[in-house]
C-alpha beads as a LAMMPS data file, in Angstrom:
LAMMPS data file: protein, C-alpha beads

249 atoms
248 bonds

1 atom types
1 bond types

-500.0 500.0 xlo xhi
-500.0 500.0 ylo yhi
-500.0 500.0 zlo zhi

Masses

1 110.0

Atoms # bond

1 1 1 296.303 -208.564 -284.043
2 1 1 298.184 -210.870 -286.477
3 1 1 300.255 -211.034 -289.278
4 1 1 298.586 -213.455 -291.568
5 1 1 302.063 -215.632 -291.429
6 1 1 300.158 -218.849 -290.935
7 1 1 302.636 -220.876 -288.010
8 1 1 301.346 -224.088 -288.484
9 1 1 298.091 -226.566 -289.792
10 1 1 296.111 -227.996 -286.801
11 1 1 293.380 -230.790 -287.412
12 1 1 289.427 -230.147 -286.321
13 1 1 288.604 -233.437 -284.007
14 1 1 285.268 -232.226 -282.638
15 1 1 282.155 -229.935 -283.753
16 1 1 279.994 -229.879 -281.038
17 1 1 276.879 -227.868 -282.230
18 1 1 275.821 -227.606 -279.049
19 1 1 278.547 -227.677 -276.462
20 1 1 276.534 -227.678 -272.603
21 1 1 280.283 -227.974 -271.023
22 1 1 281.923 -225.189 -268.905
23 1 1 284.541 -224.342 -271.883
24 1 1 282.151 -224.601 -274.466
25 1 1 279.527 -222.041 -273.011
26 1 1 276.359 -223.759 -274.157
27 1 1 276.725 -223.161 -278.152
28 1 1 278.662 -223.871 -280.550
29 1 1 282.175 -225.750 -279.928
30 1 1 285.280 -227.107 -281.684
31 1 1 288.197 -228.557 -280.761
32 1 1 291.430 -228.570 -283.025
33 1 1 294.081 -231.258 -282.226
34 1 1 297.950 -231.463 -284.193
35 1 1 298.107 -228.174 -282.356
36 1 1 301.318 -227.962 -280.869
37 1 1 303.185 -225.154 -282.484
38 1 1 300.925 -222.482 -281.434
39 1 1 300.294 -223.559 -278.011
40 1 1 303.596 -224.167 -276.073
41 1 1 303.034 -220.616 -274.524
42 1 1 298.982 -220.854 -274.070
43 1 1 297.122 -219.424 -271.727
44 1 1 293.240 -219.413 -271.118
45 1 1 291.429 -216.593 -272.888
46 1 1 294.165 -216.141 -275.613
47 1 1 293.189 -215.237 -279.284
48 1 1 293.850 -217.709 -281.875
49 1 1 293.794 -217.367 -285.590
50 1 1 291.629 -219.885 -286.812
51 1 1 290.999 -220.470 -290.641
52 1 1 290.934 -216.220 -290.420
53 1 1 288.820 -216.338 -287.420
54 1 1 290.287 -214.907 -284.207
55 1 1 288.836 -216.818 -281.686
56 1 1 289.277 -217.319 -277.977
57 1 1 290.618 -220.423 -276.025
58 1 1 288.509 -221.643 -273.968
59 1 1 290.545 -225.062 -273.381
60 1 1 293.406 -226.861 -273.910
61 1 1 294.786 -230.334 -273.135
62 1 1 297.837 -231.009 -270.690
63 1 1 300.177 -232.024 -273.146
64 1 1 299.229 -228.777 -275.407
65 1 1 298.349 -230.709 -278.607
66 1 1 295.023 -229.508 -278.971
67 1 1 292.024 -226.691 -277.557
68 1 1 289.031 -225.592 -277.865
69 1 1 287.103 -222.536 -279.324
70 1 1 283.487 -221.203 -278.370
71 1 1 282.140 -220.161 -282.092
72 1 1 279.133 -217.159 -281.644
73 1 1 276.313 -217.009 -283.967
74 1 1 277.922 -213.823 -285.680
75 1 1 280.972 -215.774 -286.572
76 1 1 279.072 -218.678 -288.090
77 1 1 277.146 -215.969 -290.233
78 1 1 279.522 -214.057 -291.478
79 1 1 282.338 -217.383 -292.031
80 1 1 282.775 -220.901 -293.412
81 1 1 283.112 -222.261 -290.273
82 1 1 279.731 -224.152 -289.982
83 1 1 281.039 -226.219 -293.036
84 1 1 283.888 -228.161 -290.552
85 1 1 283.845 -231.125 -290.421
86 1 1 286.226 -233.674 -287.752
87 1 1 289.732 -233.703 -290.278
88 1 1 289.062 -230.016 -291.757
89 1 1 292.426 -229.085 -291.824
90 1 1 292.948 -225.174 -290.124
91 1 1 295.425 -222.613 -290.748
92 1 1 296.714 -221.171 -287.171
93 1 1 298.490 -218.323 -286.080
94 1 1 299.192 -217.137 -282.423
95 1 1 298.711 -213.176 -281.629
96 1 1 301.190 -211.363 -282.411
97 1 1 303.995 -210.468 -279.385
98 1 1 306.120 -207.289 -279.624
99 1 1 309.439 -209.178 -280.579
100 1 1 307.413 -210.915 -283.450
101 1 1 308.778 -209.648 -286.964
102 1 1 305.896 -208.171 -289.277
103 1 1 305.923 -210.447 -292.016
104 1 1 302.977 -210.505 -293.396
105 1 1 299.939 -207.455 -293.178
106 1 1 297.984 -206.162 -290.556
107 1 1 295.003 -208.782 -290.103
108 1 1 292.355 -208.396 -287.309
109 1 1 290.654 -212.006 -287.549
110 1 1 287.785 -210.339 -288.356
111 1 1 286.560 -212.546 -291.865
112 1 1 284.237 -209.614 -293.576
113 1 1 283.042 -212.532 -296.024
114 1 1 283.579 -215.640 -297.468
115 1 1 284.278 -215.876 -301.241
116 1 1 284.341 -219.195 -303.741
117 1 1 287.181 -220.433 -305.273
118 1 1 286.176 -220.262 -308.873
119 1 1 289.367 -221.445 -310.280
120 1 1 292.219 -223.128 -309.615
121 1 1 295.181 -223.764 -312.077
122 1 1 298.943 -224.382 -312.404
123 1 1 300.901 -221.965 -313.032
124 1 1 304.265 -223.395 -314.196
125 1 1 306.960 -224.281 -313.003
126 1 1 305.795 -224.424 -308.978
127 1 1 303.225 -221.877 -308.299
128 1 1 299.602 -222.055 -308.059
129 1 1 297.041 -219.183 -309.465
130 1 1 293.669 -219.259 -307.745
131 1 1 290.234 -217.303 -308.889
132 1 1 288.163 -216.122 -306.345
133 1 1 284.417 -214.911 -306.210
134 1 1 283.245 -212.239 -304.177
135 1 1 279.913 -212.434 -303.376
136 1 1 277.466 -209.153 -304.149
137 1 1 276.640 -206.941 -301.253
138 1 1 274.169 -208.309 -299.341
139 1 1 272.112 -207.542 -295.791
140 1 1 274.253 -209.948 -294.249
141 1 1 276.991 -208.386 -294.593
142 1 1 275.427 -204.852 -294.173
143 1 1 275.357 -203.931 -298.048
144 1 1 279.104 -203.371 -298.011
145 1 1 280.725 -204.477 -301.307
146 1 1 284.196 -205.687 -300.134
147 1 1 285.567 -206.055 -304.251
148 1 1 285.929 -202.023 -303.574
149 1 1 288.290 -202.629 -300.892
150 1 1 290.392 -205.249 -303.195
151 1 1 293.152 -204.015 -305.659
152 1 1 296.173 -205.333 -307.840
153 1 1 299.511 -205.667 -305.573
154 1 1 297.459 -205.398 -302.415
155 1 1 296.620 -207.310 -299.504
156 1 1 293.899 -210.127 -298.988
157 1 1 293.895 -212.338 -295.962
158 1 1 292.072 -215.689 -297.042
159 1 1 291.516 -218.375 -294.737
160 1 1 294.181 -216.398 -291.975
161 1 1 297.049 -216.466 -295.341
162 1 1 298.243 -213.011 -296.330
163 1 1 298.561 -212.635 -300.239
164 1 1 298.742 -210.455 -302.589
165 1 1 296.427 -209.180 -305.186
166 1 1 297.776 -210.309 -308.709
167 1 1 294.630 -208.989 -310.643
168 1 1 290.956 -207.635 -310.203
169 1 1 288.328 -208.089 -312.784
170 1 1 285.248 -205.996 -311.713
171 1 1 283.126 -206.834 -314.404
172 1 1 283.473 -210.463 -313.222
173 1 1 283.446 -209.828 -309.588
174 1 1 286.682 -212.375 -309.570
175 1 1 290.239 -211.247 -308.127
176 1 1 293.352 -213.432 -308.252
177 1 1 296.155 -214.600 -306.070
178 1 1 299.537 -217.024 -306.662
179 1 1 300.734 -219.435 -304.079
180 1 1 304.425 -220.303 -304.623
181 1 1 305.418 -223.645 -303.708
182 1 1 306.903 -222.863 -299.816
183 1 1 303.080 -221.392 -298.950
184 1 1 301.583 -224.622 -300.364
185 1 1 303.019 -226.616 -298.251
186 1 1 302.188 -224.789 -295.315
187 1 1 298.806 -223.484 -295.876
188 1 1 295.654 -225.303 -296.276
189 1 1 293.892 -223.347 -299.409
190 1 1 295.775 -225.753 -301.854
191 1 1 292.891 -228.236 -300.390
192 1 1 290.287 -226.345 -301.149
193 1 1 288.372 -227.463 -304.396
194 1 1 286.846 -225.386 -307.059
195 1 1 283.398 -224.351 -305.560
196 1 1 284.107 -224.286 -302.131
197 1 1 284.601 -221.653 -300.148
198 1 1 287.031 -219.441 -298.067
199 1 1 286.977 -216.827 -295.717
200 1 1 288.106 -213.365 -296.488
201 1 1 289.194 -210.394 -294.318
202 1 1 290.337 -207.455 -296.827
203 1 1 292.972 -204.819 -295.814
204 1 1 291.633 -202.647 -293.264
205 1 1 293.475 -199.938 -294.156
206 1 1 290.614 -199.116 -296.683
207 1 1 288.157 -199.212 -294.555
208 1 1 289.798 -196.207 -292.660
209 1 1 290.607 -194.169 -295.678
210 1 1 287.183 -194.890 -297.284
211 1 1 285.527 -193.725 -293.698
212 1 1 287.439 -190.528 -293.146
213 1 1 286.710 -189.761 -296.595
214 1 1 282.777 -190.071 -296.707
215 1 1 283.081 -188.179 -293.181
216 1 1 284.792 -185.011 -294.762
217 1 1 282.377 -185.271 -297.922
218 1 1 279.104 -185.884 -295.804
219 1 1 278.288 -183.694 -292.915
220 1 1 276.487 -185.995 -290.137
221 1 1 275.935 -183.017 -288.301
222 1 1 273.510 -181.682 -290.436
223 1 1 271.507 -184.813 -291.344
224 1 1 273.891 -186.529 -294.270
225 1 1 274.030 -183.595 -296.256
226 1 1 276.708 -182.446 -298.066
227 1 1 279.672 -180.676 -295.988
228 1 1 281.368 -177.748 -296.886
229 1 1 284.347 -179.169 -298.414
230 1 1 282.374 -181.683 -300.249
231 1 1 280.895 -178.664 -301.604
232 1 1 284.066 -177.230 -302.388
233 1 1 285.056 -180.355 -304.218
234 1 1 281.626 -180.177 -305.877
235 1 1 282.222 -176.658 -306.755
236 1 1 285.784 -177.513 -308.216
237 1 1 284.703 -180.700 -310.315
238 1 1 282.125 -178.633 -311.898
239 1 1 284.340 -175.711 -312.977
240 1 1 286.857 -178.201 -314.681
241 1 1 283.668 -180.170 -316.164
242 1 1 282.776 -176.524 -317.917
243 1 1 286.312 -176.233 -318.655
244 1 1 286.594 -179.540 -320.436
245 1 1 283.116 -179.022 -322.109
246 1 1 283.898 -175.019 -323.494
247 1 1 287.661 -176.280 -325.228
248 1 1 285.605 -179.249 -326.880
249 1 1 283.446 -176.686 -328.500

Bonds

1 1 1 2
2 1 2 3
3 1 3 4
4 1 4 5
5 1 5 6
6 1 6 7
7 1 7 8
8 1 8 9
9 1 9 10
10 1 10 11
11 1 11 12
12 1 12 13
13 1 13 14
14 1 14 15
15 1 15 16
16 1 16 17
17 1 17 18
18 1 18 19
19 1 19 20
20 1 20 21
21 1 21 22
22 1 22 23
23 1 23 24
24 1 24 25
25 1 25 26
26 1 26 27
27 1 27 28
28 1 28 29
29 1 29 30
30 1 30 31
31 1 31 32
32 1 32 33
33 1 33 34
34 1 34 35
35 1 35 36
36 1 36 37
37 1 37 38
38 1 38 39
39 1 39 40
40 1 40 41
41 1 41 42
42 1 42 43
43 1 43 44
44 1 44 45
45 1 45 46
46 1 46 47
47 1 47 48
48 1 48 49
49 1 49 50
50 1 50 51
51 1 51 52
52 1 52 53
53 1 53 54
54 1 54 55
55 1 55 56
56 1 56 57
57 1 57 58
58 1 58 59
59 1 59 60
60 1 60 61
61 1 61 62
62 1 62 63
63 1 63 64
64 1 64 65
65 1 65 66
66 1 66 67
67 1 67 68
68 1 68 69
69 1 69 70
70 1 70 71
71 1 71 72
72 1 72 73
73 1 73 74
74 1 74 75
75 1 75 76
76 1 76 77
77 1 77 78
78 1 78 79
79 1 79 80
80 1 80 81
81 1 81 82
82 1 82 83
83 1 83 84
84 1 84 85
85 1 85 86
86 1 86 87
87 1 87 88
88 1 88 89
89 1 89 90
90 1 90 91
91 1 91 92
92 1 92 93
93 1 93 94
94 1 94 95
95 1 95 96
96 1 96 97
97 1 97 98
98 1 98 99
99 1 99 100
100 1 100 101
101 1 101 102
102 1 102 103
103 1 103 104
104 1 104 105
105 1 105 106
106 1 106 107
107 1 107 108
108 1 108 109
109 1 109 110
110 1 110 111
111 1 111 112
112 1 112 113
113 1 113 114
114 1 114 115
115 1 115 116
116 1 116 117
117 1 117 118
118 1 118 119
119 1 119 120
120 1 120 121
121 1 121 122
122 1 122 123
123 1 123 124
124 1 124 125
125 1 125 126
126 1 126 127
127 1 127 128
128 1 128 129
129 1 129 130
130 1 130 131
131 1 131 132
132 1 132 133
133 1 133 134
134 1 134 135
135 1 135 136
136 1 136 137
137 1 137 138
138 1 138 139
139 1 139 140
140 1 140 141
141 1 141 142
142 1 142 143
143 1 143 144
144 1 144 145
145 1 145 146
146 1 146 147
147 1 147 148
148 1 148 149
149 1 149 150
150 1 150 151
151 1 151 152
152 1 152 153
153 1 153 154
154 1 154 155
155 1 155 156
156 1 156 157
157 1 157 158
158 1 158 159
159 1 159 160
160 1 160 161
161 1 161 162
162 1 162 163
163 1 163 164
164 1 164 165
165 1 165 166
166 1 166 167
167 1 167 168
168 1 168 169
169 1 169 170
170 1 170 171
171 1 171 172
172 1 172 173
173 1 173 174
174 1 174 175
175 1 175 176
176 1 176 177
177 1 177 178
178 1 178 179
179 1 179 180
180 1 180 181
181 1 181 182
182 1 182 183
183 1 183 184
184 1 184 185
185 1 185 186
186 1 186 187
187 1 187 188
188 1 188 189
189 1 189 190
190 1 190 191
191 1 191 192
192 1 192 193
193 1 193 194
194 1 194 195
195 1 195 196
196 1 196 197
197 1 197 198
198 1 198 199
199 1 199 200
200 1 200 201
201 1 201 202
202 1 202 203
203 1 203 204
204 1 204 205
205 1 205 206
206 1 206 207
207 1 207 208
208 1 208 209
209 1 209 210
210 1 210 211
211 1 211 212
212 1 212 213
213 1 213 214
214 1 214 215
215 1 215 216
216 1 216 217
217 1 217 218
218 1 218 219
219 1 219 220
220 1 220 221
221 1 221 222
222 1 222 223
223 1 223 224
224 1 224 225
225 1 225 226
226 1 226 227
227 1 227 228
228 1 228 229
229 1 229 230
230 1 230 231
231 1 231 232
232 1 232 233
233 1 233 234
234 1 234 235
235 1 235 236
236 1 236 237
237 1 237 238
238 1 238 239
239 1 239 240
240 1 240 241
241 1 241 242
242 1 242 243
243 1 243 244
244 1 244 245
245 1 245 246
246 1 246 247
247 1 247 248
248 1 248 249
């Protein structure tokens, strides 16, 4: 678990595609140097925020400057991370410890999808207002539409960053956030040019609310129909429909 308070900006030095060492498991491999911050207390195995991607250590150097991540085939379909390059610059954030202070929102480091920025524009005097794309629902990301899941004044985590929601426009498939100056300087989305792309994880607290409610309007137990209480709701909404219709008349 993480916070989405990004701790530091490491440096990608290697993408091994395919990685035959020991710590890079026969797949896909990167190492991320300028490191330091978030590895004075690292152990093997521990989960690192990477660019939004939690992701395991699988190595690290003696002087604990830089380590290395095994990438699964999952990850690269579902994030932005097959786009590094050596000097991609990468948001990092350690797990989070039980003394840490909860400044941010909860973030798994699980990206749901990556979006494009679509706009990116001053917003005087020292902030910076960005325009992001979400992508249609698609097979690849099992038909979910994550724009339901996005609203004004709540969270987003792009690229491992927690922000808020300024605006939504549906119509446009486009939501908005605003970087003031302090997050510039310590994030790496202010490097990101228009077209390009970033990798979103949206608040999972939807996700919950959204499942427990299709669970109590949809019966499973007897084949997807409707359940009682989503009968009871149905039953409700169509007495105030006839209510609303017969006072019109």
């Amino acid at each position: 678990m993480f916070t989405g308070i990004v701790e530091t900006m490491g440096t990608v030095a290697v993408v091994e595609r395919m990685d035959t060492t020991a710590s890079g498991g026969g797949g896909f491999a990167v190492t991320i140097d300028e490191a330091g911050p978030v590895l004075v207390d690292v152990n093997l195995g521990d989960s690192i925020i990477c660019d939004g991607v939690c992701l395991t250590v699988t190595e690290f150097n003696e002087a604990r400057t830089s380590f290395k991540v095994g990438i699964s085939p999952e990850t690269l379909r579902k994030t932005n991370i097959g786009e590094w390059k050596a000097g991609h610059k990468v948001n990092l954030e350690r797990a989070m410890s039980a003394g840490t202070r909860f400044g941010g929102h909860f973030v798994q480091g699980h990206v749901d999808t990556i979006v494009t920025l679509a706009k990116k524009q001053p917003d005087p005097p020292n902030s910076l207002l960005l325009t992001l794309r979400i992508p249609p629902p698609h097979p690849d990301t099992d038909n979910t539409d994550f724009l339901n899941y996005i609203v004004a004044k709540g969270y987003v985590c792009l690229n491992g960053t927690s922000l808020t929601v300024v605006s939504v426009d549906t119509a446009a498939r486009t939501f908005n956030v605003m970087l003031i100056a302090y997050t510039r300087s310590m994030v790496n989305i202010p490097l990101v040019e228009e077209g390009q792309t970033i990798n979103l994880e949206v608040d999972q607290i939807g996700k919950y609310v959204e499942n427990v409610a299709r669970s109590m309007l949809v019966s499973s137990a007897s084949g997807g129909t409707t359940s009682v209480f989503g009968q009871s709701l149905e039953g409700l909404v169509e007495k105030v429909v006839r209510k609303v219709l017969a006072e019109k008349q």
